[in-house]
N, C-alpha and C positions, 0 to 999 in steps of 0.2 A: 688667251686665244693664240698670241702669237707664239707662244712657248710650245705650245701643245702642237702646233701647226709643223713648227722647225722641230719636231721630235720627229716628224710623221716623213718630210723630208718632200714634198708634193711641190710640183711642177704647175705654174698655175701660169694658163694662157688665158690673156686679156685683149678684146680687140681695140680696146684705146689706147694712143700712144704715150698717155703720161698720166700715174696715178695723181688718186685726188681728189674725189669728188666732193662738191663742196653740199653741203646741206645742213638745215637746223639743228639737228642732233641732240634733240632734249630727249634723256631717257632716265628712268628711275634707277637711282643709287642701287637695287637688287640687282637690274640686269646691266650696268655696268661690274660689278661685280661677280659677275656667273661669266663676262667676260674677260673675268684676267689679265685688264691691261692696267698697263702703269698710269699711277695718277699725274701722270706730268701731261697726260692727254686730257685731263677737264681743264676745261677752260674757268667754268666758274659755278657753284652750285647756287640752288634754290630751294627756298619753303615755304614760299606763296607763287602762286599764280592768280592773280586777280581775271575773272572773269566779265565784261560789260557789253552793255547791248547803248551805251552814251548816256543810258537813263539809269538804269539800275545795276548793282554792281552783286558778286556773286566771289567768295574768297574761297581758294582751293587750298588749303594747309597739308603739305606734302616734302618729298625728299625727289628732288630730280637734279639733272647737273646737265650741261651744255660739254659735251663729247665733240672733240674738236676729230671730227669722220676724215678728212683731208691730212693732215698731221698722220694720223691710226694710216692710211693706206699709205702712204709713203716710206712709214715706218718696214710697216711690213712688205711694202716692193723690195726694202736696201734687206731685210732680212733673210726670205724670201726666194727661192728661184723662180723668176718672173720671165717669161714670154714676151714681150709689146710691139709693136699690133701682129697682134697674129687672129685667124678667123681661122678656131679650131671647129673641129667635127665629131661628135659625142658618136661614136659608131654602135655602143652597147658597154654594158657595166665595167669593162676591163681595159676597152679600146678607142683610141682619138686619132683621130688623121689630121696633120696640119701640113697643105701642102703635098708633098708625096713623103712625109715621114710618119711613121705611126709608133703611137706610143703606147703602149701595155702598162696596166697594174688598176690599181681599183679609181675607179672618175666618180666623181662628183660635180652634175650640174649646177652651177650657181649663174646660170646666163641671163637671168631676167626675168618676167615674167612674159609668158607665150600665149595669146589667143586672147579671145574677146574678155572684154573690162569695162564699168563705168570709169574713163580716164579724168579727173580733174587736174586743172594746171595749178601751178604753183609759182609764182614769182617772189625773190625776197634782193632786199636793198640790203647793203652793207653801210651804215652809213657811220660817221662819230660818233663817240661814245656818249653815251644819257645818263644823268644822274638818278638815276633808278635803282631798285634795289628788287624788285618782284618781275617776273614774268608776265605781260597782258597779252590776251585774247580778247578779241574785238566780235562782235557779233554784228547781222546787220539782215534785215527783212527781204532784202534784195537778194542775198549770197544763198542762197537756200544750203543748206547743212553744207559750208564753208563758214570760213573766219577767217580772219587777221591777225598779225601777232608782232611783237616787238619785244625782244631776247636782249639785256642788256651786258656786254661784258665788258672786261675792265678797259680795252683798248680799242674797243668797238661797239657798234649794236643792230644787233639781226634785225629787219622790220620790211614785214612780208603777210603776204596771204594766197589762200588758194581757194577756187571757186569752179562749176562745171562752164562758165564761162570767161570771160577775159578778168583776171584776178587783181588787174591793177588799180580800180575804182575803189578796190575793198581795200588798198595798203594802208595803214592807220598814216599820218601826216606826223614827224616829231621834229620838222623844223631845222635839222641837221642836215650839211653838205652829204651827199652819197659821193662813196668813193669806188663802189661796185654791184654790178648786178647781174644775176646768176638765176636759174628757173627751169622749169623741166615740168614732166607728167606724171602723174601715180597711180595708179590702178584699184580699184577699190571693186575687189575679187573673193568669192570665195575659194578656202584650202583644196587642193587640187592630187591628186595619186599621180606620182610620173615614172616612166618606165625603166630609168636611171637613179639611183639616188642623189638629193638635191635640197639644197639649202637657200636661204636667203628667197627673194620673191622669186626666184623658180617656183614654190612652193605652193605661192599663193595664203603665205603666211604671214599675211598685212597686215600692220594695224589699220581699221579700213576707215576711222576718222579720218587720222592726222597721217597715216601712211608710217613706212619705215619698214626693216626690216631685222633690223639690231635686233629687237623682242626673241624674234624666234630663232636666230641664230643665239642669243644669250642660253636662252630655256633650250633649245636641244643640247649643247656644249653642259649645259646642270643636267643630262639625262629627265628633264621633263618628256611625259610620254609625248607623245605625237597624237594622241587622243585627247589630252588634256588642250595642246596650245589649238587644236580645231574645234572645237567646240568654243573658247574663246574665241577664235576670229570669226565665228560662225553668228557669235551672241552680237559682237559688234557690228555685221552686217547687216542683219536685223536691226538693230535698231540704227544705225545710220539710215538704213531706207523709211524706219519712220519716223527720224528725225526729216529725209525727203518732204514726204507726205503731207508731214505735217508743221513744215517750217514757221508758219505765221502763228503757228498756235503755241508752240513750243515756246516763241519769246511773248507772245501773250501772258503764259505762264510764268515766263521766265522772273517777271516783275514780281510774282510772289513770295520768290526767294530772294531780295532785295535787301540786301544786308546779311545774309544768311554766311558760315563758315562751314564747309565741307571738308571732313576731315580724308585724307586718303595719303595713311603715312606709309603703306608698305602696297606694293606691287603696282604704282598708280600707270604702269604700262596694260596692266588687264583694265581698260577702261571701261569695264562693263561694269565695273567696282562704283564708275563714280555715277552711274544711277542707283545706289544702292543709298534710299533716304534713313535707312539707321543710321547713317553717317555722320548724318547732320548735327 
């Protein structure tokens, strides 16, 4: 990504004044790889994900790796001709205004996402490291289609959740000092048509479980159609609202696959894949 980026030679205004964003960053080995970057950005790979509701346990057998996102923007600020803080103004395909300077050539929106959303919050602790070796998600009757999670790496360990309400009841407890804590909102939208070309959750090209936006910035840079990654986010909106709907019954269910391995080695970012019980 960043190679392709520095061919392109792009001017990129940021209204925050120092990159970095910190975030979970678990994405599957394909779309790190459709992304181009050097692997001195994973932090630490994975091939399970154990999935629990306290009672019964659910094993996901997969390829994903912990993307260190904070590290990636940094990288690419010092490579980069960067802006900061600046509050640009997309005026039409060619034209930005920052301030009384304008700048001409081809724009690309990547400002966020704009307009109404169901927003869930997100909080995650930084705390010492666990002697773990698998990825968990935490389930819970209360969180209605949110979770829990605890990300273990070598010199630290993610441990966080997110929920349409206050997300910190649901953080799983692992008994380790926190050394940081960090949280934000995510939007759980359908794909959007904008009148600028636009990448990243401009788009509305969410994963709209667990959020992100890596996925569809990965699959467009691989020339995936744009029909392809909406209808994936489309499928996962869908059924997030009826995992919504139907939260209590989902983990009623959940107990019958209790001890069960769900295999999901390749694309486990189309997460529409892992309702797919041939799997099993």
């Amino acid at each position: 990504m960043g190679l392709k980026l520095k061919d392109r030679d792009p001017i990129i205004f940021d209204r925050r004044r120092f990159p970095g964003k910190e975030c979970t960053g678990i994405v599957s080995t394909s779309t790190f790889t459709k992304l181009s970057l050097p692997r001195e950005f994973v932090d630490r790979e994975f091939k399970v994900i154990r999935v629990t509701d306290g009672r019964h346990d659910v094993v996901i057998e997969t390829n994903v790796l912990r993307l260190n996102r904070e590290r990636v923007e940094v990288w690419l600020d010092r490579e980069l001709r960067t802006r900061r803080p600046v509050d640009a103004v997309i005026k039409g395909e060619e034209e930005v205004l920052v301030g009384t300077e304008r700048f001409t050539g081809k724009v690309f929106d990547a400002s966020g996402w704009k307009g109404r959303a169901k927003w869930v919050k997100a909080v995650e602790l930084v705390t010492e490291p666990l002697e773990q070796e698998e990825i968990l998600v935490t389930l819970d009757s209360r969180n209605k289609a949110g979770f829990g999670w605890v990300v273990p790496l070598p010199d630290r360990a993610l441990v966080g959740a997110l929920s349409y309400g206050d997300p910190r009841p649901f953080i799983p407890r692992v008994g380790k000092r926190i050394l940081k804590v960090h949280g934000g909102a995510i939007p759980r939208v359908k794909p959007i048509k904008t009148n600028v070309p636009s990448i990243g959750d401009r788009t509305g090209l969410i994963k709209t479980f667990t959020g992100g936006g890596l996925f569809s910035i990965a699959e467009i840079l691989s020339d995936t159609p744009r029909e392809k990654l909406e209808r994936e986010i489309r499928r996962q909106y869908l059924i997030t609202e009826l995992l919504e709907r139907s939260w209590r019954l989902v983990l009623l269910a959940f107990r019958f696959l209790d001890g069960k391995t769900v295999r999901v080695r390749e694309e486990f970012d189309f997460h529409s894949l892992l309702f797919s019980l041939t799997k099993l």
